[in-house]
C-alpha positions in Angstrom: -16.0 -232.9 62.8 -18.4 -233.6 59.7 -20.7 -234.2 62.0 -20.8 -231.2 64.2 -20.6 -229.4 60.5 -23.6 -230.5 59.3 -25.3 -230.0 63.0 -24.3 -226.3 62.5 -25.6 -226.2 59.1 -29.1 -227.6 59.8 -29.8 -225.9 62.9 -29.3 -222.5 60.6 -30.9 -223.7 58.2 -33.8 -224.2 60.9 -33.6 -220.6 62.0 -33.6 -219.1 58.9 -37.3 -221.6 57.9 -38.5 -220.6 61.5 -37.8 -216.6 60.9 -39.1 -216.8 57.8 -42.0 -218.3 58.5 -43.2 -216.1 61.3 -42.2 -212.7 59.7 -43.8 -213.1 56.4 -47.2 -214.2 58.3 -47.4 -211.8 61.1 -45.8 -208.8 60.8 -48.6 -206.4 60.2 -48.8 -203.3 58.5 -50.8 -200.3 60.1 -49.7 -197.5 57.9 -47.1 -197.0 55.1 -46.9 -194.2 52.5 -43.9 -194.5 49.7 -42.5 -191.4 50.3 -41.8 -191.9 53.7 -38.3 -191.7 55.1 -38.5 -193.6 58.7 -40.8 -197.1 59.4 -40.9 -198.4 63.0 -41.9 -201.7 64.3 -43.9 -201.1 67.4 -43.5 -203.7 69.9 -46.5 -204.2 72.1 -48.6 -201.8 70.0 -51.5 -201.5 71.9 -49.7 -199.7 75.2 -49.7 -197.1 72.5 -52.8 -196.0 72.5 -54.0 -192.6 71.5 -50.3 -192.0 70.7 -50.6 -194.6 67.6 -53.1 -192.5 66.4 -50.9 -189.6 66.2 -47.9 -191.6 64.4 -50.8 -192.4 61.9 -52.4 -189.0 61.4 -48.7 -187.5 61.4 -48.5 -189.4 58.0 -44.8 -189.7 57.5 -43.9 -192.4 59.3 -44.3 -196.3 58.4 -45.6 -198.1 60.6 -45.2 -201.9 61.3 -46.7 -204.2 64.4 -46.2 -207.0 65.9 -48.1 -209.4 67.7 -47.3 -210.2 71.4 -48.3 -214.4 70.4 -44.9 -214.1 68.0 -43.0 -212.6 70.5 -43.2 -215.0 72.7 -42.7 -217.9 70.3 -39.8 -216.6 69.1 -38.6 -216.0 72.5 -39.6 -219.4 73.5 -37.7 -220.8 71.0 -34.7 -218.9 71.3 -34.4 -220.0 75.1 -35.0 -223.5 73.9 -31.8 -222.6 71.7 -29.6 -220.8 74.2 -28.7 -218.3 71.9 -30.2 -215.4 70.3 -29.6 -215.8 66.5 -33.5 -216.2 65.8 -33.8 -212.7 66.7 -30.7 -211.9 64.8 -31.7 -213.6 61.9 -35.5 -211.7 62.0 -34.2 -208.2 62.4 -31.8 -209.2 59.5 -34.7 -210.6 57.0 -37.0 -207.7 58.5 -34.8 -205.3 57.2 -33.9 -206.3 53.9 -37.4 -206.6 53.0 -39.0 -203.5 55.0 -36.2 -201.2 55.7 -37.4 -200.8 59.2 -34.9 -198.4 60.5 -36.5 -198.9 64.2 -37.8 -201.0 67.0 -40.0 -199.0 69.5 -41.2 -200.1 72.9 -43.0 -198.4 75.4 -41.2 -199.0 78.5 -37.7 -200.3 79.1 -38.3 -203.0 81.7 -40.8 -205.2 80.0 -39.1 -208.3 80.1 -40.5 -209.6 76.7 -38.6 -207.1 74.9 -35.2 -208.1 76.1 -34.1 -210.6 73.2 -34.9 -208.0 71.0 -33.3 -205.5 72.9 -30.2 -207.4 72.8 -30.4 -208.8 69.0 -30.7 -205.1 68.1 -27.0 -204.3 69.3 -25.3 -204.8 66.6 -27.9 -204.4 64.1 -28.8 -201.5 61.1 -32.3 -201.5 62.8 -32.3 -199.2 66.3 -34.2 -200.3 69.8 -36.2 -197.2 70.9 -38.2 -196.9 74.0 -41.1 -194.3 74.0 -41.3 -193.5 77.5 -44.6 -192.2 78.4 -46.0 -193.9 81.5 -46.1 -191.4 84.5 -46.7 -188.2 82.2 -49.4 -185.7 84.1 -48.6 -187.2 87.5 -48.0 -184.9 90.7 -44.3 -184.9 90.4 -43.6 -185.7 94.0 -45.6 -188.1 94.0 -44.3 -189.9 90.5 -40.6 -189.1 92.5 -42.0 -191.2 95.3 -43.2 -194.2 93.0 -40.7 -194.7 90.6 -37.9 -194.1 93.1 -39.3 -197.3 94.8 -39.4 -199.5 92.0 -36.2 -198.8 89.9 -33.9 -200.5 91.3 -36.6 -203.9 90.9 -36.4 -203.1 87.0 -34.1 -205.3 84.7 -31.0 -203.4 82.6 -32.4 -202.0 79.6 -30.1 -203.2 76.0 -31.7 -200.5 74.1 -29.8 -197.2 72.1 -32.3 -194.6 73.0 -35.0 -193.8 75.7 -37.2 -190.8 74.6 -39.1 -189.4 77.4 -42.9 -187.3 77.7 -41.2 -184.9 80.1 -38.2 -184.0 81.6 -39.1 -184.7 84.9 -39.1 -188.4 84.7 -35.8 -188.3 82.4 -34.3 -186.8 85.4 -35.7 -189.6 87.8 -34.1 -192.2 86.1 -30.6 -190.6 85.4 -30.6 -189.3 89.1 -31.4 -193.2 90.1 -28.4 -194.2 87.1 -31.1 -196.4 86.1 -30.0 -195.2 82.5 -26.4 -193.5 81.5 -26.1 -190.1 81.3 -24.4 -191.0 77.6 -27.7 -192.8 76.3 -30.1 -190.6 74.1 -32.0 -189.4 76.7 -34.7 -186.6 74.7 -37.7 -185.0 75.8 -40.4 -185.4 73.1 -43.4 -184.7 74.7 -46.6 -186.8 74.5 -48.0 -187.7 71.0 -51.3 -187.7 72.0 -52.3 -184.6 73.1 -51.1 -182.7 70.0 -54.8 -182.5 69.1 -56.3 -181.5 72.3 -53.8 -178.7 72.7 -54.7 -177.4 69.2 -58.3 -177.5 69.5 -58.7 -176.4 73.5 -56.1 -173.6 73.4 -56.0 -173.7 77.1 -56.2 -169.9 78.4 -57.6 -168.3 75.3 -61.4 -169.4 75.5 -64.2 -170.5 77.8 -64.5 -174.3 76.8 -67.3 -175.0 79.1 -70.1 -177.4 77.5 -73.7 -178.8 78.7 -73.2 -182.4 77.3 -74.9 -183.6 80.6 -72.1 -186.2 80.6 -70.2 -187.2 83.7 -66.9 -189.4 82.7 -65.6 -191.6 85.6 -61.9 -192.7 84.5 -61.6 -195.7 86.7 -58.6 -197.1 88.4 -56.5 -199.9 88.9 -56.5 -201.0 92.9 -52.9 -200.8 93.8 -52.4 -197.8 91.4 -48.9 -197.1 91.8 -48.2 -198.4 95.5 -47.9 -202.4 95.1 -46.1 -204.4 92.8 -47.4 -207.4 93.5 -49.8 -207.0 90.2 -51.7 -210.1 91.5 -55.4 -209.1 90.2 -56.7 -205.2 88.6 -59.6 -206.2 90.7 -58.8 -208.2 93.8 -60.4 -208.1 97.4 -57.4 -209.6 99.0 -56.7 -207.3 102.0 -53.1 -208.3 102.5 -52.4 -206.1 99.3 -51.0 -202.9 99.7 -54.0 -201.2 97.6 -56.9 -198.4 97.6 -59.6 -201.1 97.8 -62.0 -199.5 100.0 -61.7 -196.3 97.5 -62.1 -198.9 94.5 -65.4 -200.0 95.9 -67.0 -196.7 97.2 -66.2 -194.3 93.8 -67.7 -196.8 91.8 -70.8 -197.8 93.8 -71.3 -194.0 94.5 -71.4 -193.7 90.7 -74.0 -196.3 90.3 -76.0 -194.2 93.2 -75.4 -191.0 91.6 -76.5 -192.5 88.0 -80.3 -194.0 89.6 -80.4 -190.4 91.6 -80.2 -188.7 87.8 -81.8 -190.6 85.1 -81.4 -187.8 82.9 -77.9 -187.7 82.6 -75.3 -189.9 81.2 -72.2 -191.7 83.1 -69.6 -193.4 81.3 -67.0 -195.6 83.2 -64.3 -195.6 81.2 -61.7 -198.3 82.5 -58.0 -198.4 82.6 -57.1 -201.2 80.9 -59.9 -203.0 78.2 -61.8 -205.6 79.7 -62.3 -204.2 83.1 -62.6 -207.6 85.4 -64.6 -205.5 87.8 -67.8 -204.9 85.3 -69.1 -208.5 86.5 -69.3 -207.7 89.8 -71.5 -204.6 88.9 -75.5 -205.8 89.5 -78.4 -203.9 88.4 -76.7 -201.0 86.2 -79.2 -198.6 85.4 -79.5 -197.4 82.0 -78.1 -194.2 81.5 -74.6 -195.6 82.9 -71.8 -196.9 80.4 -68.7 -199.1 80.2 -66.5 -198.3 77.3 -63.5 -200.0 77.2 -62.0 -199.3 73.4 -62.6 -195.4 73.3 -60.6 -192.6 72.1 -59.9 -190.8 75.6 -59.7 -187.6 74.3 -62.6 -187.4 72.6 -64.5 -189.1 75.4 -63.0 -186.3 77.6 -64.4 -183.9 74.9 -67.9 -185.1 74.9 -68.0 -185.1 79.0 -68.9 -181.7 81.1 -67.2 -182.8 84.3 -64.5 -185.6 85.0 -63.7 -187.6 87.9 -60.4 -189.5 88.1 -57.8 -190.8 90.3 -53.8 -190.7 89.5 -54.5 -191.2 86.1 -52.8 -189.0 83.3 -56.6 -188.3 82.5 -56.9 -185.6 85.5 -54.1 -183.2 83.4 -55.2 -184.1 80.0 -59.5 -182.9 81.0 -57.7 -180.0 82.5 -55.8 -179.1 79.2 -59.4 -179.5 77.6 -60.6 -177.3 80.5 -63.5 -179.6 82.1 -63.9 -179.4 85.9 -62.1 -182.5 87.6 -63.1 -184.4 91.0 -60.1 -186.4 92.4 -62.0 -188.6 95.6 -59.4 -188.8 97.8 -61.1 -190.7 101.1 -60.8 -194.0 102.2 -57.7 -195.1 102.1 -56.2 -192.2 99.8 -56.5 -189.8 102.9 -54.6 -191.5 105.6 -53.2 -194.5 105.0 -51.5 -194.3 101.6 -51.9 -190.5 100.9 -48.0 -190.3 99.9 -48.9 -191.6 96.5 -51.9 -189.6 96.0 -51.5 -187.2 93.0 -52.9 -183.6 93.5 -54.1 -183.7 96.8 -52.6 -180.3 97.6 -53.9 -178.4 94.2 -57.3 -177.2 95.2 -56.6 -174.3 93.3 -56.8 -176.1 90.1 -59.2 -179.4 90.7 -62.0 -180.3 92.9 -60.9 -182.8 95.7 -63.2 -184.4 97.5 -62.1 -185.8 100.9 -65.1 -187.6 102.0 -67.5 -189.9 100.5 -70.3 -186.6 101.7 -68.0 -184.5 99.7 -67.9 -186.1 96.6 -71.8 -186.8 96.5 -72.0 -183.2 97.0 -70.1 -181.9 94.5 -72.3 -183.7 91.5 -75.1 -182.7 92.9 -73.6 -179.3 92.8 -73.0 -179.3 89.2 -76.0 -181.1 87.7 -78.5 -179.3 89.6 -76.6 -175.8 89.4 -75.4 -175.2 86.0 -72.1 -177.3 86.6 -68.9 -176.5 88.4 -66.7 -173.7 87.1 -63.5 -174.4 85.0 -60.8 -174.2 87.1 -57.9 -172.5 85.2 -54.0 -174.8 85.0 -51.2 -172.8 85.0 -48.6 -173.5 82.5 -46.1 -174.3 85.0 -47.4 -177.4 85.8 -48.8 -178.1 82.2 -45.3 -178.1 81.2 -43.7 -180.2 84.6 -46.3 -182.9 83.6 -47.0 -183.2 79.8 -43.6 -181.9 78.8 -44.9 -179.6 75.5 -47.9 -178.5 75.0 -47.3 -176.7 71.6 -48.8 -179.5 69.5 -45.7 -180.8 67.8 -45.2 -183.3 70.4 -45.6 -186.0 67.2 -43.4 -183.2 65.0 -40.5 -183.6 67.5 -40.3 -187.2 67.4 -40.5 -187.8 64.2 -37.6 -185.4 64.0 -35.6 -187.0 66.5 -36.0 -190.5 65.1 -34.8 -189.2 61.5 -31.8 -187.7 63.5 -31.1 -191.0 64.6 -31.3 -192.4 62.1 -29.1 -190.0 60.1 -26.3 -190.4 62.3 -26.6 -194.0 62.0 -25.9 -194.0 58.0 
């Protein structure tokens, strides 16, 4: 018995050392103002993106980070354990020397997050997810994808799931991938508060001569296969839009040598971009940026081309002219999951490789294509809000939550 005593004590003692130790070294600090009344930990921060910025800029929220190198330590250990009282014991410390009042995620089926998840049950501090993924996709189409996947996605421990729109809170209640009891609130996107403000969609002619052309590339399987094996991959057993990978991007090349005098930026969809090594001979007046704001990038561009990216609704909102290529594979083969293909009436689509060519030439050599007005009906099926208080209303919803909580 004395034994198994002092077994207990140590291996506390050893949790307590080990959450010390990792917690007063690397939890990092992006923002914090004294006056504030909420702080967050956000857990994989940097699937945040542009929305971090708008936490930051909203100014009354603390904000805290985490890097994913701890997380998996900690999870690592805690498996090691069998239990989950390193977790408990963090949240605990965290607490009582940050008063965090909330963990916040960006998805619900990451499976890093689910010790956390779990540890937070019983906790003061609240697991949040910040659902955004899917927000300004063709609504069938998002229907289509998620509807195939959610029953592969793990349970979700968390209190609250706060959605961009209400269309994809009402994919996963109509799935019961969440219960219809969980907080289940439609805050809108964080990030396009600004562009909203500035662009006032409708009320003036935001057409520019930057002489820019912004190619948002992206991912292969984009949305049909799961099996993430590669972003860039040439294995032809994978359910993917390879052929349409290859021929948007080496038409881009062609299009930059063809006009020397205007700019093309690749931006791609995640930093790094594996594919950039395979790109020989880039001519100077093309780009790569990987780390850039997107919608300023958007801003500083006079005609967009994209492919089911949350990019083709957000140029829109800042009323540039968008291509979506949809040839290759997108037109036959896999066209179920292509987004847009049917609205004509609000983007350019391009259904051949002839088509696409011909639509640049089109606006560089004739004063650019027209803006092609959005209606607010599908502004608000895709974004949610577009009211620039997006940030307002979550920061309003977490200090609800938090004031039920006390």
């Amino acid at each position: 018995m004395k034994n198994y005593l002092l077994s207990n004590y140590l291996s506390r003692k050893a949790l307590n050392l080990i959450s010390n130790f990792y917690f007063d070294i690397k939890l990092n600090n992006i923002y914090s103002n004294s006056g504030n009344s909420i702080a967050v930990i956000l857990i994989d921060y940097k699937r945040f993106r542009g929305d971090l910025q708008s936490l930051i800029n909203h100014g009354n929220i603390d904000i805290y980070t985490i890097e994913n190198s701890v997380i998996d330590r900690i999870n690592h250990l805690s498996n090691i354990t069998g239990n989950n009282l390193i977790w408990k014991s963090i949240i605990n410390k965290v607490n009582n020397k940050h008063n965090i009042d909330f963990l916040m995620s960006t998805a619900p089926y990451y499976l890093r997050n689910i010790l956390i998840e779990k540890a937070c049950l019983n906790s003061s501090i609240k697991f949040v997810c910040y659902f955004r993924e899917g927000v300004g996709a063709d609504p069938s189409v998002l229907k289509l994808m998620i509807s195939n996947r959610i029953g592969e996605w793990r349970n979700y421990y968390g209190q609250s799931i706060l959605f961009g729109n209400k269309i994809i809170r009402d994919i996963f209640l109509s799935n019961k991938y969440i219960d219809k009891d969980i907080d289940n609130s439609v805050c809108g996107v964080c990030r396009v508060d600004a562009t909203c403000i500035e662009s006032k969609p409708f009320l003036q002619n935001n057409k520019q001569n930057n002489k820019q052309i912004t190619f948002f590339s992206f991912p292969m399987f984009s949305g049909i296969d799961s099996r993430q094996v590669s972003y860039f991959s040439k294995d032809k057993s994978l359910n993917n839009f390879n052929d349409l990978f290859i021929s948007v991007h080496s038409l881009i090349i062609e299009l930059a040598n063809k006009y020397p005098n205007y700019k093309f930026v690749i931006k791609p969809k995640w930093y790094g971009g594996e594919w950039k090594k395979h790109i020989d001979n880039k001519p100077t007046n093309l780009v790569i940026l990987d780390n850039v704001n997107v919608e300023k990038l958007i801003k500083s561009s006079d005609l967009v081309v994209a492919f089911n990216s949350t990019t083709i609704i957000e140029s829109a909102i800042q009323l540039k002219p968008v291509i979506i290529p949809i040839f290759d594979e997108a037109i036959n083969k896999y066209s179920d999951y292509v987004y847009w293909k049917n609205r004509d009436d609000i983007f350019y689509i391009a259904n051949s490789r002839e088509e696409f060519v011909s639509l640049i030439d089109t606006h560089i050599e004739s004063n650019g294509l027209k803006n092609k007005m959005i209606d607010m009906n599908t502004l608000s099926d895709t974004i949610g809000y577009c009211d620039g208080g997006n940030t307002e209303r979550l920061y309003k919803h977490l200090l609800s939550l938090k004031n039920e909580r006390q």
